[in-house]
C-alpha positions, 0 to 999 in steps of 0.5 A, spaced: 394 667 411 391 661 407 386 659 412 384 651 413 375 649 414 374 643 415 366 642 414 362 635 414 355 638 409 351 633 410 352 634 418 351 641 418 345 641 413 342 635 417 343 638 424 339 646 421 333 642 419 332 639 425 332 646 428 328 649 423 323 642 424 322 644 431 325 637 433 327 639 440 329 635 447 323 639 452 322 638 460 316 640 464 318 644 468 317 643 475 315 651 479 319 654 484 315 661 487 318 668 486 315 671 491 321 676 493 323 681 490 328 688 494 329 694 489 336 696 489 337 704 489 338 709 483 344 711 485 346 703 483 349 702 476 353 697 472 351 691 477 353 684 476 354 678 479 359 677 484 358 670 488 351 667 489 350 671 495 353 677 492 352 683 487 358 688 486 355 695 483 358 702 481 356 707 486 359 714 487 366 712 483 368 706 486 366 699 486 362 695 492 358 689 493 352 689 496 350 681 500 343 680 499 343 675 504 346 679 510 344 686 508 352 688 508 355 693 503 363 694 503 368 698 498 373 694 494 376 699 490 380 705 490 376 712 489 376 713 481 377 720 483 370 723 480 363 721 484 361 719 477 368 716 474 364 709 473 356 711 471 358 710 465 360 702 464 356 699 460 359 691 461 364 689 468 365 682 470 370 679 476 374 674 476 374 666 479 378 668 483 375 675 485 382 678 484 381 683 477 374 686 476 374 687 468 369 693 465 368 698 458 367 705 460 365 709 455 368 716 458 373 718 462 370 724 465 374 730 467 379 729 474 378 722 474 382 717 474 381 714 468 383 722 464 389 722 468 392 715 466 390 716 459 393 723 459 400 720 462 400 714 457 398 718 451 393 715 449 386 718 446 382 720 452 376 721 447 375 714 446 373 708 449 377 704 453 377 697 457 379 696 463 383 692 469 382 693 476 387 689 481 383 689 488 390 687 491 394 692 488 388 698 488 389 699 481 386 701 474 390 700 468 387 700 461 387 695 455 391 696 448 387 702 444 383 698 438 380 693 443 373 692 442 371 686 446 375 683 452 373 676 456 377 673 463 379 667 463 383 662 466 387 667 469 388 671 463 384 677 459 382 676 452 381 680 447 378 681 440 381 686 436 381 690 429 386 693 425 388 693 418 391 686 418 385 684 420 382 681 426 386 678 432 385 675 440 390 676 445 391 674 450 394 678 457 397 676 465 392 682 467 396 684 473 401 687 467 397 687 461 402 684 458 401 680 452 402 672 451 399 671 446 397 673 439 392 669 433 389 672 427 383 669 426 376 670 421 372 677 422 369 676 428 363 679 431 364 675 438 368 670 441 368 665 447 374 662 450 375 654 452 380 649 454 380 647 446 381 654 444 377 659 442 370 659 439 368 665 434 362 668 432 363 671 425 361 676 421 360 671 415 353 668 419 357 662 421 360 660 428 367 656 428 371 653 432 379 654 432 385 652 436 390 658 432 386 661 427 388 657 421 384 651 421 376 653 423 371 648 424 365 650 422 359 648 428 352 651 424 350 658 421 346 664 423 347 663 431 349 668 437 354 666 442 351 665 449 356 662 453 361 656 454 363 651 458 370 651 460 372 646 458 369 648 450 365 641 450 357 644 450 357 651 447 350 654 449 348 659 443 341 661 440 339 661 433 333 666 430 328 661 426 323 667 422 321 670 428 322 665 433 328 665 437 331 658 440 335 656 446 341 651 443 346 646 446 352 645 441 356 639 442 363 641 440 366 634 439 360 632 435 357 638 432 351 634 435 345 639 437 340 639 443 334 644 443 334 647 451 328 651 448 323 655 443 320 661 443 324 663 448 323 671 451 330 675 451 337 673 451 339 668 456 344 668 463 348 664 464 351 663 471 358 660 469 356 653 474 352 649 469 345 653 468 341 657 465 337 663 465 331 665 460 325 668 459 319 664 457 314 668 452 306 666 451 301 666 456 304 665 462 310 670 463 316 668 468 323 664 468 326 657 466 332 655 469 336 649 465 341 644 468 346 642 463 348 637 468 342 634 470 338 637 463 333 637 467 329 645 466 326 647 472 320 654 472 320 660 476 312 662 477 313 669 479 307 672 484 304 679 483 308 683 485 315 681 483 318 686 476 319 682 470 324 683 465 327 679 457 332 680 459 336 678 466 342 680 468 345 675 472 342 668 475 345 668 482 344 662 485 338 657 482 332 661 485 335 668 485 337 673 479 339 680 478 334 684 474 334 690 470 328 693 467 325 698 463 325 703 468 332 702 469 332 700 476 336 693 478 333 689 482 333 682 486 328 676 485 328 670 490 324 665 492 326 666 499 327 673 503 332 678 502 335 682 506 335 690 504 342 693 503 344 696 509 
């Protein structure tokens, strides 16, 4: 399939220089004190954000959530049929609605559910498989084989996919996995999806925009996909200056570009409500927070006793986040109390 790019040069070469030069809108930011933090217990795995006063984590094969405002845990999923059936997700997220919980399982252990389905579908049960979980219907059911990358959004499971016809994102009703939709699009490392399509991390170094796989806008090169807004008009991306690291906003109908941040530490978290998470590097070691509405940037100071991490998993609300750290145990960090999980 012959393939359009639409490219205006002299923008993209002008926007990149602007970059590599440093030129860059930067706040003071504001401090706000950390000054809490509740380790969460071992037997914890794969957690990620739920709601702002909610996590949801993989414990003795089933899926909980843990409020850390109140303390309360409860079950939201059927048993997995082996205590250790879910110690092996390496990514989960949960829908807007609460109603699907997508994750990759990298095994499916002996007496499982997740054996069980792949043996009655015929399908390989050594490999890897993404997977739906239907809170409403108390069910798993697996996505295609081949499936490399799956993302929820607007009430359906995207996909990117690789065979011999190349690279492709479908899309599925995620309570019958059954496909809506199919574009062939240029070899892709990541994608994001948008209200104007879908946005593409190619494995040429370049990132592109593109409504149905044929014709492509280039937005600049050499950049990792974040997130997006959902509507597709701010792309949040970072971009590699030697051994800098930079925290970029794209503007998708101007291909304008706004520096949130240098230097930065690690890879940002973004919390799907319009702000930003990322780790500052020099000689203060803590947090800043970006507003995108308010492009207004806000610090965390952390005290003493609170764990740090490059990378944070999540960012709950704006003065709460979830870590993960080197020893691998998760934990919350807060402005304000929380309460341990009962």
């Amino acid at each position: 399939m012959q393939r359009k790019l639409l490219l205006s040069g002299v923008v993209l070469l002008a926007l990149t220089f602007l970059v590599l030069a440093g030129v860059s809108v930067l706040h003071h930011p504001a401090a706000v004190a950390i000054t809490h933090q509740q380790k969460l217990p071992s037997q914890y795995t794969s957690a990620s954000r739920y709601s702002e006063k909610a996590i949801l984590f993989a414990e003795g094969g089933s899926f909980k959530l843990y409020d850390f405002a109140g303390g309360g845990r409860k079950t939201i999923s059927s048993f997995a049929g082996n205590a250790n059936a879910l110690d092996t997700i390496d990514s989960v997220s949960v829908s807007s609605d609460h109603r699907y919980i997508l994750f990759h399982n990298s095994t499916n252990a002996d007496g499982s559910v997740f054996a069980n389905i792949t043996t009655a579908k015929g399908l390989d049960m050594t490999s890897d498989y993404w997977w739906i979980y239907n809170t409403m219907t108390q069910s798993y059911t697996p996505l295609p084989s081949g499936t490399r990358l799956a993302k929820l959004h607007g009430g359906r499971v995207y996909t990117l996919t690789s065979n011999s016809d190349g690279d492709r994102i479908n899309s599925y009703s995620p309570d019958t996995v059954q496909q809506q939709s199919s574009v062939s699009i240029v070899p892709s490392v990541n994608f994001l999806v948008t209200d104007r399509g879908y946005i593409l991390e190619a494995l040429d170094g370049n990132m592109y925009q593109t409504r149905d796989g044929v014709t492509n806008s280039q937005l600049l090169s050499h950049l990792k996909l974040v997130a997006s807004t959902d509507d597709g008009k701010q792309i949040i991306v970072t971009q590699l200056v030697q051994d800098t690291t930079n925290l970029l906003i794209i503007d998708s109908g101007t291909a304008t570009v706004t520096v949130i941040a240098q230097n930065i530490g690690g890879w940002p978290a973004w919390n799907n409500s319009g702000l930003i998470m990322y780790a500052t590097k020099g000689l203060t070691t803590g947090y800043n927070i970006y507003n995108l509405t308010t492009q207004k940037t806000t610090g965390w100071k952390l005290a003493k006793n609170i764990p740090y991490s490059s990378d944070p998993v999540a960012l709950l609300s704006p003065n709460t986040a979830l870590l993960s750290t080197t020893s691998e145990n998760y934990y919350l960090i807060s402005s304000t109390t929380i309460s341990a999980p009962q």
